[in-house]
C-alpha positions as CSV (number, residue, x, y, z in Angstrom):
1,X,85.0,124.8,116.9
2,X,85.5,128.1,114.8
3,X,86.9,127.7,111.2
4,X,89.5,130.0,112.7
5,X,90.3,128.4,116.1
6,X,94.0,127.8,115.3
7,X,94.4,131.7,114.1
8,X,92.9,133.0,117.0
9,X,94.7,130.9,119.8
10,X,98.2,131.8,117.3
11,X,97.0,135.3,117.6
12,X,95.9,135.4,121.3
13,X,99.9,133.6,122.2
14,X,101.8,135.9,119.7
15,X,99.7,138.9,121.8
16,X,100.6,137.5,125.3
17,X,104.1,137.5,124.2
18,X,104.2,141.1,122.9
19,X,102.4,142.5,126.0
20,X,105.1,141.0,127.8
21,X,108.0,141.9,126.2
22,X,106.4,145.3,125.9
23,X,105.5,145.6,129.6
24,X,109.1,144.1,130.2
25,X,111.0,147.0,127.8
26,X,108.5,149.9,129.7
27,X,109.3,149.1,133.0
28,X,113.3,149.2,132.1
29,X,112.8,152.3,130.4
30,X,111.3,153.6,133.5
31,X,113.9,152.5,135.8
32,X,116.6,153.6,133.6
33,X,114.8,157.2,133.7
34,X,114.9,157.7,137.1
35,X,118.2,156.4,138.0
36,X,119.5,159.3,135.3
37,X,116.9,161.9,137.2
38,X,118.2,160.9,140.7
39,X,122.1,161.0,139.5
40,X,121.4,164.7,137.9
41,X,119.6,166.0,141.1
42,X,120.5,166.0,144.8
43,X,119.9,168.3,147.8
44,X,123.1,170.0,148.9
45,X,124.1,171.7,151.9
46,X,123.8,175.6,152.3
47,X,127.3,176.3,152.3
48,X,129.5,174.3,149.7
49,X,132.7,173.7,151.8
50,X,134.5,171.5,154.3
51,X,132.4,173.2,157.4
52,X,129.2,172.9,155.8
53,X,126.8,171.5,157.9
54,X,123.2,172.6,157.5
55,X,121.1,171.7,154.5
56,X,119.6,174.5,152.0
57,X,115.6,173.4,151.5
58,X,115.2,176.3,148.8
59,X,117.9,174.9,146.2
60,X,119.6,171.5,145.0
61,X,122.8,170.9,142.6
62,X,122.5,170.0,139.8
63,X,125.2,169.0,137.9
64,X,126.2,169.9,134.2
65,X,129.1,168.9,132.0
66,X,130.3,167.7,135.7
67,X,130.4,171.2,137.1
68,X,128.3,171.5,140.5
69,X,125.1,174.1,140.2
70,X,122.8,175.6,142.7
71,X,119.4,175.3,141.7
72,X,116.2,176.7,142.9
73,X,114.1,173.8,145.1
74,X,111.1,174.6,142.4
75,X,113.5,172.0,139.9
76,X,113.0,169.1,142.2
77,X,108.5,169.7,141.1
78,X,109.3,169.8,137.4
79,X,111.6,166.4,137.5
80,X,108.6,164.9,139.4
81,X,106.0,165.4,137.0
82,X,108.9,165.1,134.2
83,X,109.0,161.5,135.4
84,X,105.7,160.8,135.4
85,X,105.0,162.0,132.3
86,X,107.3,160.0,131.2
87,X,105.6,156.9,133.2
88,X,102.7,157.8,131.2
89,X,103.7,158.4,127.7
90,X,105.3,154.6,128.4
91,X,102.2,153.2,129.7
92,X,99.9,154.7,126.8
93,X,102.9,153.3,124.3
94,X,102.3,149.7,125.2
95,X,98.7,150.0,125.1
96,X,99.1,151.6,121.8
97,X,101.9,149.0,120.5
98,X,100.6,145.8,122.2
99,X,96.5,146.2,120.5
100,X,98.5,147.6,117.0
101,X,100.5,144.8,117.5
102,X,97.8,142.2,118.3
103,X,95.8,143.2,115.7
104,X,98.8,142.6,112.7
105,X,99.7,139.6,114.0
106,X,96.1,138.0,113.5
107,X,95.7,139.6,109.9
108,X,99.1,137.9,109.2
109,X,98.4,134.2,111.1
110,X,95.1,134.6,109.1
111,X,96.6,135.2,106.0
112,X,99.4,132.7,106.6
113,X,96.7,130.0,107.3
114,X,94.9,130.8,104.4
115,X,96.6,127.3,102.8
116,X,94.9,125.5,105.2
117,X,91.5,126.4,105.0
118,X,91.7,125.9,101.1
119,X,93.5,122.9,101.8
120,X,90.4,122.1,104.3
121,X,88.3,122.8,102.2
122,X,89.4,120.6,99.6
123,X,89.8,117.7,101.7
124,X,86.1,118.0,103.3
125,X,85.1,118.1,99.1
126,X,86.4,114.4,99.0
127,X,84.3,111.0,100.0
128,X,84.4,107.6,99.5
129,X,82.4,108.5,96.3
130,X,85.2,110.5,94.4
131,X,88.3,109.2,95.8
132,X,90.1,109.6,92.3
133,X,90.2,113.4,93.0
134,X,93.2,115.0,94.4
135,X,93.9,118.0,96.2
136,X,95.5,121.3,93.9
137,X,99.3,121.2,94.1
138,X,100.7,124.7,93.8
139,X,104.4,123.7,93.6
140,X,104.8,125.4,97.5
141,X,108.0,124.0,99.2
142,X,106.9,124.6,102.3
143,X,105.4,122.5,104.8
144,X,101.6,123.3,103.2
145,X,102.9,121.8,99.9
146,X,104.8,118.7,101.3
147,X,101.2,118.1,103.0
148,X,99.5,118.1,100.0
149,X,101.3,115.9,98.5
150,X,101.2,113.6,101.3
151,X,97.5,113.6,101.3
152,X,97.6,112.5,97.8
153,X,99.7,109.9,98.0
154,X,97.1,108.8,100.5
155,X,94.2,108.8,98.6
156,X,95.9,107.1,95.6
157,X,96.8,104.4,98.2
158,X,93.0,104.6,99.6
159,X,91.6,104.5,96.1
160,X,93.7,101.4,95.4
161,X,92.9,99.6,98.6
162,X,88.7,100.2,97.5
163,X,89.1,99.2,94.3
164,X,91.0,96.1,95.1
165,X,88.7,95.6,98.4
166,X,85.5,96.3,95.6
167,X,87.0,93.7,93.5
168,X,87.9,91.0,96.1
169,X,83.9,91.1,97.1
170,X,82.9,90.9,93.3
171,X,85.1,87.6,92.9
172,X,84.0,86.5,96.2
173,X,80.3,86.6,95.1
174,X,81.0,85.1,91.8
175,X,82.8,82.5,93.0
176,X,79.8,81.5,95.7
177,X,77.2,81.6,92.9
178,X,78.5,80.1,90.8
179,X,78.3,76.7,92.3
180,X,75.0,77.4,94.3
181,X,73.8,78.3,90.7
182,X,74.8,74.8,89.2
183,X,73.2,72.9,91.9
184,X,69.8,75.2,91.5
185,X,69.4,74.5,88.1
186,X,70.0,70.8,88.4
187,X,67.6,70.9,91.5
188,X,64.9,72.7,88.9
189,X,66.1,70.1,86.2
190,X,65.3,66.7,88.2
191,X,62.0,68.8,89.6
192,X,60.6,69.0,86.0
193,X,61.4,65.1,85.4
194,X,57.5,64.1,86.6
195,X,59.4,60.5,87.2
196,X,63.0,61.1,87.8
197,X,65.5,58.0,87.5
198,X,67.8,56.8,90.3
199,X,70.5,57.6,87.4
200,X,69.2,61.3,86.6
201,X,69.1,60.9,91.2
202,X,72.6,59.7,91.1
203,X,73.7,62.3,88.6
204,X,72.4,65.6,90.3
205,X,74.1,64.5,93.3
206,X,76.9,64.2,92.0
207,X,77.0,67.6,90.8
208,X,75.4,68.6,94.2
209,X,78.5,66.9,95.9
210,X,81.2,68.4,93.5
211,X,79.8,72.2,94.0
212,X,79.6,71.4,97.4
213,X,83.2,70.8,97.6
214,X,84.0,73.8,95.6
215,X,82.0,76.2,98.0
216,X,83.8,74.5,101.0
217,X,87.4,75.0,99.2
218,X,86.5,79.0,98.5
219,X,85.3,79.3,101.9
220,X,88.3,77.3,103.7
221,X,91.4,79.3,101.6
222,X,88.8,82.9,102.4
223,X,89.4,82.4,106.2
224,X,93.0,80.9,105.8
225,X,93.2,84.7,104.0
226,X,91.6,86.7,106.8
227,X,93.0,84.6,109.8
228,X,95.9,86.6,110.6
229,X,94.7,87.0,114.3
230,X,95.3,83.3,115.5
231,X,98.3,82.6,117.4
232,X,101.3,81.1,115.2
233,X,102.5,77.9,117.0
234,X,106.0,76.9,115.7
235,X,107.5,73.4,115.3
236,X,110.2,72.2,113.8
237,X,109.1,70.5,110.2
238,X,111.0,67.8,108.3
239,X,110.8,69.2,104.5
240,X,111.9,66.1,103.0
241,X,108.8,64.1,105.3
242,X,106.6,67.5,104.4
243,X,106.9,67.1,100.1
244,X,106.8,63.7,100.7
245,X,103.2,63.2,102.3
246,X,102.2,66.2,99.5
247,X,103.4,63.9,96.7
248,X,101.5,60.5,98.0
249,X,98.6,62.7,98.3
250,X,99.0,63.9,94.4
251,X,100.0,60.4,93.0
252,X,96.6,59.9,91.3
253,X,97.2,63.5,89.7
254,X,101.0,62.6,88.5
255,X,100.8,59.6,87.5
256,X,97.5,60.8,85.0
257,X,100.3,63.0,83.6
258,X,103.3,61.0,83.9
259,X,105.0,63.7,85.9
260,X,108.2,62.5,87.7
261,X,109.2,64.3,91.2
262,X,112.1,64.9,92.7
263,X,112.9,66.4,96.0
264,X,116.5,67.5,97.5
265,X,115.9,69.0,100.8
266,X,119.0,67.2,102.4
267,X,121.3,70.1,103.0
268,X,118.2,72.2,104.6
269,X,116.0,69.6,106.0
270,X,114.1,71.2,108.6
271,X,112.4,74.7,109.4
272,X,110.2,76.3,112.0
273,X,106.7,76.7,111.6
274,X,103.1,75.3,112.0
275,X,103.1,72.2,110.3
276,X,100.0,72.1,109.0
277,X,99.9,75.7,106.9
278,X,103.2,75.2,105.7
279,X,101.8,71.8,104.3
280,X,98.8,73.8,102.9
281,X,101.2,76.2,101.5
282,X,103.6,74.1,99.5
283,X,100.7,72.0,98.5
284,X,99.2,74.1,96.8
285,X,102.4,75.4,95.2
286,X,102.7,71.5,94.0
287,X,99.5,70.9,93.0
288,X,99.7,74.0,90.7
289,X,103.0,73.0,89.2
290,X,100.8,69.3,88.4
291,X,97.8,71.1,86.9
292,X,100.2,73.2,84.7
293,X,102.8,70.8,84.4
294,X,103.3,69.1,80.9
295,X,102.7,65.4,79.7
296,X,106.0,63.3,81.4
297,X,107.4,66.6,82.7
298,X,109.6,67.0,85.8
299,X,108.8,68.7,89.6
300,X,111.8,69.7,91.4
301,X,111.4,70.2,95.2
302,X,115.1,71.7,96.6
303,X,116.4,73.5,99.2
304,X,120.3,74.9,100.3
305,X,121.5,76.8,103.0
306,X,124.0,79.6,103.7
307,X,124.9,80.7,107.0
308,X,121.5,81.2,108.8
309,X,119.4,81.9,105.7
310,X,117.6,79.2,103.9
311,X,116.1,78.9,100.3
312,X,113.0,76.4,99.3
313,X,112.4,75.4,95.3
314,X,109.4,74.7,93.5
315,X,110.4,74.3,89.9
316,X,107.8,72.4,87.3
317,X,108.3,72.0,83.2
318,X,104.8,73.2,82.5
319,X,103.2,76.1,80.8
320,X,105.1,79.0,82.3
321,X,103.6,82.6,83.3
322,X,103.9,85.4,80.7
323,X,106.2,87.9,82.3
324,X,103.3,90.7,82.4
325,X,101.1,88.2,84.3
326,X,104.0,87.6,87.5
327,X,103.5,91.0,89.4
328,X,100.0,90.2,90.3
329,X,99.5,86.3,90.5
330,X,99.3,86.2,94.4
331,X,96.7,88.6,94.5
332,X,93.7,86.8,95.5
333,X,91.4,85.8,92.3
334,X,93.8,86.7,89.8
335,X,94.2,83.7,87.2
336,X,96.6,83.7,84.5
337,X,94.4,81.7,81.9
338,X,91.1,82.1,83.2
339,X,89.6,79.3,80.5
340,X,92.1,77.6,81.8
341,X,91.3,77.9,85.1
342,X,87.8,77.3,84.8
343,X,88.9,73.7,83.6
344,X,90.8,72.9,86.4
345,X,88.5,74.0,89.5
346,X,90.6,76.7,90.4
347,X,89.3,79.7,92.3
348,X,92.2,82.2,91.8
349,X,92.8,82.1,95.6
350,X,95.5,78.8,96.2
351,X,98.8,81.7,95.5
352,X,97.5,84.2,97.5
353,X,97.1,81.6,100.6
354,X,100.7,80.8,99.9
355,X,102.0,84.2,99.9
356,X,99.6,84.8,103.3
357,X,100.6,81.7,104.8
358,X,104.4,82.0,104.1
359,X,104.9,85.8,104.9
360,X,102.7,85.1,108.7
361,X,106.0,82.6,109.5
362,X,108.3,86.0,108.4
363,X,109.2,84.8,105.3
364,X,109.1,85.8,101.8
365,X,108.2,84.2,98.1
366,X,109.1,85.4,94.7
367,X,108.1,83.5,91.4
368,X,110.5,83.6,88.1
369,X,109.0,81.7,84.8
370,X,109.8,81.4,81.4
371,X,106.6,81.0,79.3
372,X,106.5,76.9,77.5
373,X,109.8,75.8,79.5
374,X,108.3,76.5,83.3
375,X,108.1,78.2,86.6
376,X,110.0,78.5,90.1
377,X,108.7,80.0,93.5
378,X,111.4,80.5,95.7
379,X,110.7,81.4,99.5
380,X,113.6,82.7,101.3
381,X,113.2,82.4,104.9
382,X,115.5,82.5,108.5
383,X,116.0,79.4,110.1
384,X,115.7,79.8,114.1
């Protein structure tokens, strides 16, 4: 298609329009003249009178400030051609207007457009390589400007998604080799032993089983993150049963730390949802609150009511979040205290399946945290 495509078929509509209105405007003027021509010139009998009877063919009347006058028949000739020299200039007028016209209007469209091309231009300049460029904002207030900077409020949208998708795939791959990397080197370790023990066996195993069980954990919260295709089956869920089960499951991890528990779900009991990602949610909203929680500190599992809305608790006594750190901890990867992290086993990925798993049931989860006195996540949800 031609660069200018959108001039030409402005121009080409704008000319259709003209000829028309000018064709439209000639034939009226035409009409008009020879309605005045045929008022202003009549035959008339030979005799003006109340016995007249016979025609004169060698004169007509013609009629002047209203007063009757006999004119020679050679008149009725030079109104004729009158007329159609008249017909004529019209004709040659539209011609004349209608190309004139034509031709300004698809100077104008094309200068009016120039905008666009630039604006084209500009855009065809920018690829997945340079996405932090932007397209030149002139300060116009018309609809050219508001669509520049509606493009570039897209590409810093873009640019962010890329980034963020450039860094999800970095973590992803750090977080698989790291593990495979363990187990080859203690693969390449017990290879070098010429006559390994069952101990130095039993050991490599074991770290063979523990990355194992890392990589499966990675991979297991990656697809809980990208499965947002399978079909949401709802059922109602006892809270109070829910925490419960989570808590029996942790009691190794509590009672390491002498962490007490407490749950108070009696006055909202039970919500709607698939049982088993709502337990893989709030589990790992527990288990986080007893890896961060502090020697013979508290858990507090709640949740209220009012009207149709409901609120669930997770408060712990442990190590808080800096306030600078709480905008981003449910993006996937993102640990507070990476050393910290590191210790504990944990990918960076357990928040961001919570936030995925709770906002697929229509909810929503917030986090609030003082740093040394503790954290809450609060998810506000509808019961149905």
């Amino acid at each position: 298609m031609k660069r200018d495509s959108l001039c030409v078929r402005l121009t080409v509509m704008t000319g259709v329009i003209l000829l028309l209105c000018s064709i439209a405007l000639t034939l009226s003027a035409s009409y008009n003249a020879a309605k005045q021509l045929k008022a202003v010139a009549v035959p008339v009998p030979a005799t003006i009178g109340d016995d007249t009877e016979l025609f004169d063919p060698e004169r007509i009347l013609v009629t002047y400030e209203g007063d009757p006058i006999l004119t020679p028949i050679e008149g009725v000739a030079s109104i004729t051609t009158a007329r159609r020299d008249f017909n004529l200039a019209g004709l040659a007028a539209l011609v004349v207007i209608s190309v004139l016209g034509t031709t300004a209007v698809y100077f104008a469209t094309k200068h009016t457009l120039k905008p666009i091309r630039e604006l084209n231009r500009q855009i065809a300049a920018i690829t997945e390589h340079n996405l932090d460029e932007r397209v030149a904002e002139t300060g116009r207030g018309d609809e050219v400007g508001t669509l520049c900077r509606s493009f570039n409020v897209m590409l810093e949208r873009l640019s962010d998604s890329f980034a963020a998708r450039k860094q999800f795939s970095a973590n992803v791959a750090h977080e698989l080799k790291t593990p495979l990397a363990t187990m080859q080197a203690s693969v390449q370790v017990l290879r070098m032993d010429e006559a390994p023990t069952g101990e130095d066996c039993l050991k490599m195993l074991d770290v063979v089983e523990r990355n194992t069980a890392r990589l499966r954990a990675v991979i297991d919260d990656l697809m809980r993150l990208c499965d947002e295709q399978s079909q949401l089956e709802r059922e109602e869920v006892s809270l109070p049963k829910l925490f419960s089960d989570i808590f029996e499951e942790l009691i190794p991890e509590l009672e390491a730390k002498h962490i007490r528990a407490e749950i108070d779900c009696a006055q909202f009991p039970v919500v709607t949802g698939k049982e088993s990602l709502l337990y893989r949610a709030f589990f790992n909203l527990v288990e986080n609150a007893v890896k961060y929680g502090r020697e013979g500190g508290t858990i507090w599992v709640s949740s209220s009511c009012e009207g149709n809305a409901g609120t669930i608790r997770v408060r712990d006594t442990g190590i808080g979040i800096p306030p600078e750190e709480l905008p981003h901890i449910f993006e996937p990867f993102y640990r507070v205290n990476k050393s910290r992290s590191r210790k504990t086993g944990g990918a960076g990925l357990g928040l961001a399946v919570v936030k995925t798993i709770i906002e697929r049931h229509g909810w929503s989860i917030s986090a609030d945290s003082t740093p040394d006195i503790g954290a809450e996540f609060i998810i506000r949800l509808y019961r149905t």
